[in-house]
C-alpha positions, 0 to 999 in steps of 0.5 A: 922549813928551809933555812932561807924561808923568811925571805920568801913572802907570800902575796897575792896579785889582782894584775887589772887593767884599771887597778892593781890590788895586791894582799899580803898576810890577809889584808890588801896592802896596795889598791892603786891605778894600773900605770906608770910614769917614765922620764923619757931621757933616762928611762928611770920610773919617776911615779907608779899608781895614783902618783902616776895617774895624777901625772896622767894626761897632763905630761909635758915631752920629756915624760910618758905615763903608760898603761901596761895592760890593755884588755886585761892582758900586758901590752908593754912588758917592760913597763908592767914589769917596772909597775909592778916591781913599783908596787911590791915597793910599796907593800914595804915601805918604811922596811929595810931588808939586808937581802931582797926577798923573794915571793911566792905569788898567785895573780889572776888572769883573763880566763880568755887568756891566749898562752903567749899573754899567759907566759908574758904575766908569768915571765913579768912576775919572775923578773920582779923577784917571783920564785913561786908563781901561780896562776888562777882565772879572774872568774874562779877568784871572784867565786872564791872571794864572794864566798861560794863553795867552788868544789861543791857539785852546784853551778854558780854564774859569776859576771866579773866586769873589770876594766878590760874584760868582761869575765862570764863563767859557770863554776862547779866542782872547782873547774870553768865548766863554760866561759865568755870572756869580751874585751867589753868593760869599764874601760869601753864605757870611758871610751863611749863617753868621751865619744858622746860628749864630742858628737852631743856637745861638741866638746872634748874632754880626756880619759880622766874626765870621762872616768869621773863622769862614769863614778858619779853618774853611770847608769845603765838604765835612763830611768832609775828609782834613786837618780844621782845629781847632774855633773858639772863636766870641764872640757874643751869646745871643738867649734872654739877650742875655749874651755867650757862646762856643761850639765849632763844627767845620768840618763844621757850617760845610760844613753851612751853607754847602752850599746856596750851593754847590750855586747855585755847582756848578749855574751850572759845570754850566750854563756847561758845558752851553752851551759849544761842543763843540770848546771842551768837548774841550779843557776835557776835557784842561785841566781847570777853573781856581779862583781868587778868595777862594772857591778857598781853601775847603777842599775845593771842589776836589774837591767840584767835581771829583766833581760834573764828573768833570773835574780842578780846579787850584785857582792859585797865590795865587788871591786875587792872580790877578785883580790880577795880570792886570789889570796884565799888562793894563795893559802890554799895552794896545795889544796886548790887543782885549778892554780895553774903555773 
């Protein structure tokens, strides 16, 4: 024990598109939206997470909300950054310390991820204060946060659909034995939503709107055995430009979202296709694992059931599973191969 090691916290990022989770001593102290606010005159973070994401998409001139990561992989450097300096704020709240400590963090990453981008999380975690930092595929978190022994000799599929990628991997023997990763997700789905709505009903609505559209009646199949109620949906009308409201049904969503889906389906079938055939037989018995913000769209178990002819367990909590993960990660450093620094 070094005299100074009470200033080194120890905590555990999920770096999402969406959202950012972050877990300190076991429990999972920020789940917030991943953008930022700034004032464009003086450079200064005004509002970081939900405080941003109210802001977003209703800005005047002078501010500018920015979402740092886009596909999974930082975009603006600078502003993922402050985000997450702006986050680890917020696990102290109230707090006062004489020095700033410094951190010991595992965050996950794509596992399609390119060096440079590599190097980008790595190089943003330094300058918010990391000393130690780690890193461990979106995937393998997943795995570890539902549960699976990932240093058994069994192969387990894991489908982790976030909001910039869509992460397919076969884990055994605590490596990626084979992996897919598409730059088809969640945030996709907004996109094809906000697209339908202007081709089907001549009207335009923003990110936000189509993000609620996609939590209160995403489906992806037109014909489910518990259907969610209509939605009432705000927007502005292209042929007037005068703000309007319709109905839409959850199948009209299935519709719009099917397309995405089908890229999603097609890169299972392809990670299926290459994974090793004694890997296969156990996949026949385990069955494929959902987690991520995308295993909560109704029907998409079953959907991906009937396209595999393999069960399809969607987990527990699946928007925390990779958070979760990460942090078991984060306690077992020394004895986990695959963090990779």
């Amino acid at each position: 024990m070094g005299l100074f090691n009470f200033l080194t916290h120890e905590i555990a990022i999920d770096l999402g598109t969406a959202n950012t989770l972050i877990v300190n001593e076991d429990q999972v102290v920020v789940d917030e939206p991943s953008i930022v606010a700034i004032d464009r005159i003086s450079n200064e973070v005004i509002a970081v997470g939900n405080k941003a994401m109210q802001m977003h998409e209703k800005t005047h001139e002078n501010i500018k909300t920015i979402r740092p990561l886009k596909d999974g992989v930082i975009a603006d450097f600078n502003a993922a950054e402050r985000m997450i300096r702006g986050m680890i704020k917020m696990i102290y709240q109230g707090k006062k310390y004489v020095f700033q400590p410094s951190y010991k963090m595992v965050i996950c990453i794509p596992s399609g991820i390119t060096e440079v981008e590599k190097r980008a999380v790595v190089d943003s975690a330094e300058q918010a204060n990391g000393k130690e930092v780690k890193l461990i595929h979106e995937p393998m978190a997943a795995a570890i946060g539902i549960g699976i022994d990932v240093e058994a000799p069994v192969g387990n599929m894991i489908i982790d659909i976030g909001g910039g990628t869509t992460e397919i991997a076969v884990i055994a023997l605590s490596g990626i034995v084979c992996d897919q990763s598409i730059r088809v997700a969640g945030d996709e789905f907004t996109n094809d939503i906000v697209d339908y709505m202007r081709r089907q009903h001549n009207m335009l609505i923003g990110e936000r709107t189509a993000e609620k559209i996609k939590i209160n009646i995403g489906a992806a199949l037109t014909d489910l055995d518990h259907p969610p109620d209509d939605f009432a949906v705000n927007g502005r009308d292209l042929m007037t430009g005068i703000p309007k409201q319709i109905i839409v049904s959850y199948s009209e969503i299935a519709h719009a979202i099917d397309k995405s889906i089908s890229k999603i389906e097609e890169a299972i079938l392809k990670a299926l296709e290459t994974t090793p055939p004694e890997l296969a037989a156990d996949i026949y018995k385990t069955g494929l694992y959902l987690t991520g913000g995308g295993a909560l769209l109704r029907g998409l178990d079953k959907r991906i059931s009937q396209k595999t002819k393999l069960p399809v367990h969607v987990a527990d909590d699946p928007l925390r599973a990779v958070v979760r993960g990460t942090g078991i990660a984060l306690k077992n450093m020394n004895r986990f191969t695959f963090l990779m620094s």
